[in-house]
Residue, then its C-alpha position, 0 to 999 in steps of 0.5 A: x638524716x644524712x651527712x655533712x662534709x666540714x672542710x675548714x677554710x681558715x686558720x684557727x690562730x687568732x681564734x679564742x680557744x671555745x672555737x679551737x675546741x670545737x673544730x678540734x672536736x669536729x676532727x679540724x686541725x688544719x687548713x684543708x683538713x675535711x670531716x664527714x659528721x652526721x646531719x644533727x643538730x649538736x652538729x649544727x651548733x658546733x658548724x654554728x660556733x666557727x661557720x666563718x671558719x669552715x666550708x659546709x656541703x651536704x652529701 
């Protein structure tokens, strides 16, 4: 499967609070916080909810 590394980009002020808990959820709190998660699909869907909001690599 894999990993992916989640960097996130923007602030989460402004975000409405579904997309805060997703990111506080992936291990994001602020502007430059990095995560490595595993490569499946509830993680997909959680880099789907705040894609705006993150930078994604695949390792």
């Amino acid at each position: 499967m894999g990993e992916i590394k989640i960097k996130l980009a923007k602030s989460l002020i402004g975000g409405n609070t579904n997309q805060i808990a997703v990111a506080h959820s992936l291990g994001l709190k602020k502007i430059g916080d990095e995560t490595t998660q595993p490569n499946n699909l509830q993680t997909k869907g959680k880099i789907n909810k705040i894609t705006h909001l993150v930078n994604v690599e695949k390792n």
